[in-house]
C-alpha positions in Angstrom: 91.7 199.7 133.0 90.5 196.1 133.6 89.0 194.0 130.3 85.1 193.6 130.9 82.8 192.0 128.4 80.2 194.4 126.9 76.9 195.2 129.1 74.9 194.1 126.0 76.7 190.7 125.3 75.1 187.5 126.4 77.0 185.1 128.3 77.5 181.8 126.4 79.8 179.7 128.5 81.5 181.0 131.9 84.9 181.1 132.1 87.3 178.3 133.3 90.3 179.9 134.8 92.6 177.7 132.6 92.9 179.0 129.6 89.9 181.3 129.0 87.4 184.2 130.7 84.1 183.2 129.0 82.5 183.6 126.0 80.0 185.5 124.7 77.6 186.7 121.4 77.0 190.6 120.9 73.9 192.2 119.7 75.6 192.6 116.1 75.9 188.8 115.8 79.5 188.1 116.8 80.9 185.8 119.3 83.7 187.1 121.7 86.0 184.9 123.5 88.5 186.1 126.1 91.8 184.3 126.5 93.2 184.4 130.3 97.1 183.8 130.9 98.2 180.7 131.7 100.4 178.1 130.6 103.0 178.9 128.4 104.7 176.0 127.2 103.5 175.9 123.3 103.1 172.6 122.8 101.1 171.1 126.2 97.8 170.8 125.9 96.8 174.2 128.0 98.7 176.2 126.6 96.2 179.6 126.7 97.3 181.5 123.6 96.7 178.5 121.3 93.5 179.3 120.0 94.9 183.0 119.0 97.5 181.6 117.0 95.7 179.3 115.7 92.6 181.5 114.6 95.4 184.2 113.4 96.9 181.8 111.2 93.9 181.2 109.2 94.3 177.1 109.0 91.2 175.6 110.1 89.5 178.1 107.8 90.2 175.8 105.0 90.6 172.3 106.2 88.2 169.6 105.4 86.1 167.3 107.5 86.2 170.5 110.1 86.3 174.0 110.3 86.5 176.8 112.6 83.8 179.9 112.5 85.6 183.0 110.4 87.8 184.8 112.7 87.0 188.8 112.3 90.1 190.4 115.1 91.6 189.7 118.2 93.0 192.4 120.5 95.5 191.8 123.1 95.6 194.1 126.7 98.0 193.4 129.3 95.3 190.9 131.3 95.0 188.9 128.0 93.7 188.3 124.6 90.2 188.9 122.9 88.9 186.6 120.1 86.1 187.8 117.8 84.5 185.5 115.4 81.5 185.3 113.0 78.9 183.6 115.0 77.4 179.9 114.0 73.8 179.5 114.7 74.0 175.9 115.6 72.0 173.1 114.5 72.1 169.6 115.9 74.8 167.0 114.2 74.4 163.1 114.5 76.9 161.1 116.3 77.3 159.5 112.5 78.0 162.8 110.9 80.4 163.9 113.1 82.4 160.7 113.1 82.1 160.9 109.4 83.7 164.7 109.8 86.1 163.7 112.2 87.7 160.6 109.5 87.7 163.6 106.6 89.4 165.8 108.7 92.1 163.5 110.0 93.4 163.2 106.7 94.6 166.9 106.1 97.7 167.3 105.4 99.1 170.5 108.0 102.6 171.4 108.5 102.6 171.5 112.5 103.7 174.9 114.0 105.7 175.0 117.4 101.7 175.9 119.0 100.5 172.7 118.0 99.4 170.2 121.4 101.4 167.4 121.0 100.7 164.9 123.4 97.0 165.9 125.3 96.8 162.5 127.2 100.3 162.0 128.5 100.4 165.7 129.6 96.9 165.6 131.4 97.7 162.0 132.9 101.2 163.4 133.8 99.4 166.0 135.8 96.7 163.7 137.0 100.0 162.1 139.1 101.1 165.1 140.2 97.8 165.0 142.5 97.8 161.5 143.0 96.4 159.7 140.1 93.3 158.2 140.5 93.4 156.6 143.4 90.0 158.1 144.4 88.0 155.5 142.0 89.5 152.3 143.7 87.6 153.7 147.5 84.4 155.0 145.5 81.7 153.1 146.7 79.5 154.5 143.8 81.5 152.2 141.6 81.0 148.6 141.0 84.0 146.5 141.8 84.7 145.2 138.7 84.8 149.1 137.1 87.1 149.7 140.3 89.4 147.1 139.8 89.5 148.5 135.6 90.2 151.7 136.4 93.2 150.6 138.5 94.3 148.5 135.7 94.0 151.3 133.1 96.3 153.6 135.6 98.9 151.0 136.5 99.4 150.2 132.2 99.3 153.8 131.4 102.7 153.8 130.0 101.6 150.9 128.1 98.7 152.2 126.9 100.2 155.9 126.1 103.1 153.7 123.9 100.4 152.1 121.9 98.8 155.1 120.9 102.2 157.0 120.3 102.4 153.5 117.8 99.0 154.8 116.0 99.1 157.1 113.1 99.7 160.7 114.4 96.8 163.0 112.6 95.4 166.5 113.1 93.1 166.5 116.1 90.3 168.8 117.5 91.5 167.7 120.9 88.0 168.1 122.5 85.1 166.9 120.1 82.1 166.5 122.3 78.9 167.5 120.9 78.5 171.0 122.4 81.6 172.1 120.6 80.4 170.2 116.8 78.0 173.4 115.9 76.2 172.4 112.4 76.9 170.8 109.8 78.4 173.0 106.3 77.9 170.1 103.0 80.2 167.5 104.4 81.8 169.8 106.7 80.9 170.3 110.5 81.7 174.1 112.0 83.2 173.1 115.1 84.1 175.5 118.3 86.6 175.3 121.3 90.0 174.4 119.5 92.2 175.3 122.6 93.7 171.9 122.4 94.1 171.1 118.5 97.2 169.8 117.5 98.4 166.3 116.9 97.5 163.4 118.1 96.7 159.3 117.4 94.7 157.7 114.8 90.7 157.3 116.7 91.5 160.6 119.5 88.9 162.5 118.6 86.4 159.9 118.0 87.1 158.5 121.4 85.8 162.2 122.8 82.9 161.7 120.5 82.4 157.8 121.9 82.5 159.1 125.6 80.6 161.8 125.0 77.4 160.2 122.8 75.2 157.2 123.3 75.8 155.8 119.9 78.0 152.2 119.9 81.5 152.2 119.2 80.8 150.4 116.0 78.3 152.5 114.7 81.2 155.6 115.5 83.8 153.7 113.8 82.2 152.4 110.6 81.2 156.6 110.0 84.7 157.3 110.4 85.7 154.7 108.3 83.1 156.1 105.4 84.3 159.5 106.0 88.2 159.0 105.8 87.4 156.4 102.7 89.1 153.4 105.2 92.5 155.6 104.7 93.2 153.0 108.1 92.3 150.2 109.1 89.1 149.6 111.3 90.4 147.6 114.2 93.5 150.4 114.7 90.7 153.2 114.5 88.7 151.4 117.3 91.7 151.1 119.6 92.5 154.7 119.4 89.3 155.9 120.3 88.8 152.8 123.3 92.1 153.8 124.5 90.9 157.8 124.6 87.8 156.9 125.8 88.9 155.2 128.7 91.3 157.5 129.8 88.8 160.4 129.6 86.6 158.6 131.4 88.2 157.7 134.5 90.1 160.5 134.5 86.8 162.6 134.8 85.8 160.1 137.4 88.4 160.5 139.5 88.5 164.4 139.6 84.5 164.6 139.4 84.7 162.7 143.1 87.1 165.4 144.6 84.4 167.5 143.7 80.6 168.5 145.6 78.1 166.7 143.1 80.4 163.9 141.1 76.9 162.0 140.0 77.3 162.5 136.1 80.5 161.8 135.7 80.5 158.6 138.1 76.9 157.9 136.3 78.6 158.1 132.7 81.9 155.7 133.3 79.6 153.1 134.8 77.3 153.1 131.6 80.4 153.0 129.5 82.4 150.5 131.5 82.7 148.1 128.9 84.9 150.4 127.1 87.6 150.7 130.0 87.4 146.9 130.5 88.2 146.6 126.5 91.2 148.8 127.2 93.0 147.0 129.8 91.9 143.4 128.8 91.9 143.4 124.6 95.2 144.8 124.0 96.3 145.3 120.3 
């Protein structure tokens, strides 16, 4: 018998087809989040049973900085995996508090597991050239010459770039910390949703998600970050991480978002953050 959510459940986010079905809250105030099959290589950034290891182990129950909503079950059928966790009534958190979250909960000290993503940016650029890069940003007519001619820059040093942050200090990341995943804040905490890509990753990765994903300035980002961790690292190294995510996650959006029907938002967004591309390919460290 095929998995189907409850008729009573309401719908929270639609499924993605890459590593879950959708996600949902019940009437008895629990959210439900169905894991599809997919990629099965542990430690790339997709890989779909992730987020039931991870919730299973119990880890980000007890970290600092961030932490995940209590995980109640999961139940596994042959078409996949069900999640159910206590649900978070969200509440809005500043771009400050989160940055602030994000620097205390870099500094946790976890002992990886063989599930943990490893390298998010050189996996998704890896298969980003597998379908021919981003070529589609240097013909977009959308885009202003000079953020044309960045982009290409960014894509030719990518190696370059992906050495410098492997050069950073390697720290427990989210993997995705945009705003609609930061629920409310707990004390000093922040509940946060959506860890299918946690892991490792370099010094400034997830506040680069946060930069691209906010309209608050880099510096304002990084000096939150800095109050949060207690300057564990230096400023300027925490900037470059997150310009160097930034970047990257901006054009690569770009690029796919024009392949796509109505790319406006995402051409709209790396326009408006430009500066932040440009600052990756011409201010090296």
């Amino acid at each position: 018998m095929r998995w189907e959510p409850g008729r009573d459940w309401t719908l929270l986010a639609a499924g993605t087809d890459i590593t879950h079905g959708g996600v949902w809250r019940t009437p008895d105030r629990q959210v439900v989040k169905r894991l599809i099959p997919g990629d099965d290589r542990p430690s790339r950034y997709a890989y779909w049973r992730r987020q039931a290891e991870l919730a299973s182990s119990g880890l980000l129950e007890l970290t600092s900085g961030l932490r995940a909503p209590r995980f109640l079950k999961a139940e596994t059928d042959p078409d996949g995996i069900t999640l159910w966790f206590e649900a978070v009534a969200p509440s809005p958190v500043t771009p400050e508090e989160a940055a602030a979250a994000l620097g205390r909960f870099g500094l946790n000290q976890l002992e990886p597991a063989r599930w943990f993503s490893r390298q998010i940016l050189r996996d998704r650029l890896a298969d980003d050239a597998v379908h021919g890069g981003w070529a589609a940003c240097a013909t977009a007519e959308d885009l202003p010459a000079g953020v044309r001619r960045s982009c290409g820059l960014l894509w030719t040093r990518r190696e370059e770039v992906l050495a410098e942050l492997d050069r950073l200090p390697q720290l427990p990341v989210h993997g995705d910390a945009h705003p609609l995943n930061l629920l409310r804040r707990d004390g000093n905490d922040v509940i946060a949703a959506d860890w299918d890509q946690f892991g490792i990753g370099p010094l400034g990765f997830d506040l680069g998600y946060l930069l691209q994903s906010t309209r608050a300035p880099a510096e304002n980002l990084v000096a939150a970050y800095q109050a949060g961790s207690s300057s564990a690292f230096p400023a300027e190294q925490v900037r470059r991480g997150a310009v160097l995510t930034a970047a990257i996650t901006l054009v690569a959006r770009a690029a796919w978002a024009l392949a796509q029907p109505d790319p406006v938002d995402h051409v709209l967004r790396l326009t408006e953050l430009s500066p932040i591309v440009e600052e990756a390919v011409n201010h090296p460290s």
